[in-house]
Structure formats: C-alpha cells, structure tokens
C-alpha positions as a printed Julia matrix, in Angstrom:
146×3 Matrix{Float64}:
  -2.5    16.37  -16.76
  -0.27   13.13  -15.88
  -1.54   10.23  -15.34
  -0.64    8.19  -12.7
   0.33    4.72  -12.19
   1.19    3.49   -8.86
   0.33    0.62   -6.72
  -0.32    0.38   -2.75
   1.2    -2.16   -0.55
   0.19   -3.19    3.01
   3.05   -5.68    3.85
   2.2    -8.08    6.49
   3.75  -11.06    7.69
   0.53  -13.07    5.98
  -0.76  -10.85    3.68
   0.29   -7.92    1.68
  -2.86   -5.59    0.94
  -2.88   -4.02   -2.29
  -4.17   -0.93   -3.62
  -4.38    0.96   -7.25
  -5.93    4.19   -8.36
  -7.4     5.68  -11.29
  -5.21    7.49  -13.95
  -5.71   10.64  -13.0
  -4.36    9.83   -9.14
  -7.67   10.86   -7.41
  -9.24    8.26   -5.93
  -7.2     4.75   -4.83
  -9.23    1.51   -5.09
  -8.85   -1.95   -2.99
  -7.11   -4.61   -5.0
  -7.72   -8.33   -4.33
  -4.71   -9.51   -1.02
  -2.19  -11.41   -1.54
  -1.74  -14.07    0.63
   1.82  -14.5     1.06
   3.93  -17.86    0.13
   7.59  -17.09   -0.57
   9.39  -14.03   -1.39
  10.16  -15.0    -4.89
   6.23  -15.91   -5.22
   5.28  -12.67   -3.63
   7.39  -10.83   -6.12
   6.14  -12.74   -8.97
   2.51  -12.35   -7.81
   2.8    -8.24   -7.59
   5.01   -8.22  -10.52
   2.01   -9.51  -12.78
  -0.26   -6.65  -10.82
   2.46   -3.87  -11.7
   2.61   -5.48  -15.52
  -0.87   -5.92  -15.71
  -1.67   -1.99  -14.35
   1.35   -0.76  -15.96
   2.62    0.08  -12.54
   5.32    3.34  -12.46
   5.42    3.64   -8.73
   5.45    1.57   -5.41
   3.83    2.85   -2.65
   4.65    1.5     0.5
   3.3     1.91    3.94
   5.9     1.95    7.34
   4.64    0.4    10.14
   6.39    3.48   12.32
   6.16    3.01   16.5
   3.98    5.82   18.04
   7.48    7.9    18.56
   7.85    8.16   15.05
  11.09    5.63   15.19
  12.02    2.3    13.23
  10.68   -0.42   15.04
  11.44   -4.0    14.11
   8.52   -4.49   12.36
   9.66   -1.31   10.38
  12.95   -2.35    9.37
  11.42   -5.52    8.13
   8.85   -3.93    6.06
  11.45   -1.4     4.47
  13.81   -4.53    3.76
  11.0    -6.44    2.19
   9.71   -3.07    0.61
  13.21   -2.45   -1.1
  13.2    -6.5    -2.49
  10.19   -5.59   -3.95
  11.13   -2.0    -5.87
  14.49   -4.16   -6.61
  13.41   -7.05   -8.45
  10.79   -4.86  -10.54
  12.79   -1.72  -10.88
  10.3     0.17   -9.86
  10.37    3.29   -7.31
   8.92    3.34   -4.05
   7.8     5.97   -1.58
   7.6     5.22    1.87
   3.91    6.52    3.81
   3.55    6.32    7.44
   1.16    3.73    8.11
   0.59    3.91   11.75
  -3.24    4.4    12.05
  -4.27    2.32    8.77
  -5.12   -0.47   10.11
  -7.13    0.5    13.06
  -8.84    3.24   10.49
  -9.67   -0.02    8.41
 -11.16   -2.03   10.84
 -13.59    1.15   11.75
 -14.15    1.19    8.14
 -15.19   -2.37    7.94
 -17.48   -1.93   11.51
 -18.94    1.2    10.26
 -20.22   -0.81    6.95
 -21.11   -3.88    9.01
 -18.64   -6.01    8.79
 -16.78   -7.78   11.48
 -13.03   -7.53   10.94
 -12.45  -10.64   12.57
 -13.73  -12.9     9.78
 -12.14  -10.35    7.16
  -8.31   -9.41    8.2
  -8.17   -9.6     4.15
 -10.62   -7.06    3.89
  -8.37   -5.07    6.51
  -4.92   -5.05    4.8
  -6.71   -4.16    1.4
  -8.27   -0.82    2.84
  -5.14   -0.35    5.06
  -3.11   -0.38    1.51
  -5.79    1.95    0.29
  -5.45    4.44    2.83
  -1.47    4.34    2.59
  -2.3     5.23   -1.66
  -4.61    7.75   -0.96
  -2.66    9.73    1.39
   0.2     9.38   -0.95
  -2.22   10.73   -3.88
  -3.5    13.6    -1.97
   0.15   14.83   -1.12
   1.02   14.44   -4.7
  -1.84   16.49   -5.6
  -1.09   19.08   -2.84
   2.2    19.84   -4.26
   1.7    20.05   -7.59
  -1.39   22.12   -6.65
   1.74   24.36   -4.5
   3.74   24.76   -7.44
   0.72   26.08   -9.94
C-alpha cells in the first residue's frame, strides 16, 4: 500500500488551519494554526511543517459561494494557495470547503467548547475536514480501480 503524505490547509485572512494524516491516508489529524504574519513567514512557517512531515501533497480548501462559483474570497485563497505549492514545489488539490467551518464550530459545541474563545480550534478542524474528504476520495478511487 502507499503511504501518504499530505498536509491540510484552512487559509484565512488570520489564520491558516492545518491538518496531517497518518501514512496510510485514513484518518487526518489537527495540526497546531498558524497565525499568520507575512507571506514569506507563512511560507517559511508551513515549509518547516511539509519538511518536518515529509509533506508530498498540499491540500487546499476553496472557500466556493453557495452557487458553486469563485467568489472573492475564492480567488484569494487559490492565489495564496498557488504561492504556497510554488515556493515549496509541492502539488496541491483544491477541496470545496463550503460547510467546514460551520461543521467545525458544531464540532467544537457538540464537545463543549465555545467557538468564540477558540476560532483556532475552528480553522484546525475546518483544515481537517478539507484532508479527510480529500483522503476518503483518494481511497474511493483507488478502491474503483481494484
């Protein structure tokens, strides 16, 4: 079986939530949030997690409106999304992220948590969501083609 090395990202204007997953691309698991500072920073930051994890693949979530278009806040996440897979020559795969973040919060509520004193805690399950859906579709198809 191959192993799989990808990271999660939940890019937000403050934070970018981050995600990895076990080898074996079953299960993805909340990484500490980066608090953003400047690009540069913010590349250098993830660049250490994808050096540190041994990172193969970006996996980026797309803040699509409810029509399924490109919204501003779309376009800037893909821009900042392809600066990231740029300056680590990395690949990325773009998820649809509407829900995640409102799926989070219920997360967080249903665990006792308020989300108001943890938006961290929000963008690091949002980016684990975004992983885990891209896991389970890898796993689908491969699953398809056996």
């Amino acid at each position: 079986m191959d192993e799989v090395w990808a990271l999660g990202l939940d890019i937000g204007r403050r934070r970018i939530g981050l995600a990895g997953c076990d080898r074996l691309g079953l299960t993805a698991i909340e990484l500490p949030t980066l608090t953003r500072t400047t690009m540069v920073e913010d590349i250098d930051a993830i660049g250490a997690v994808v050096r540190d994890r041994q990172i193969k693949q970006l996996v980026i979530g797309v803040p699509y409106a409810h029509d399924g278009t490109l919204g501003k806040q779309a376009q800037r996440t893909k821009k900042q999304g392809r600066k990231f897979a740029n300056a680590l020559e990395i690949p990325v795969a773009w998820m649809d992220e509407r829900c995640t973040s409102v799926t989070a919060e219920s997360m967080l509520r249903d665990r006792g948590v308020d989300p108001a004193f943890h938006r961290d805690r929000i963008d690091g399950l949002a980016a684990v969501l975004i992983l885990q859906a891209w896991l389970d579709e890898q796993r689908a198809a491969k699953s398809e083609c056996s």
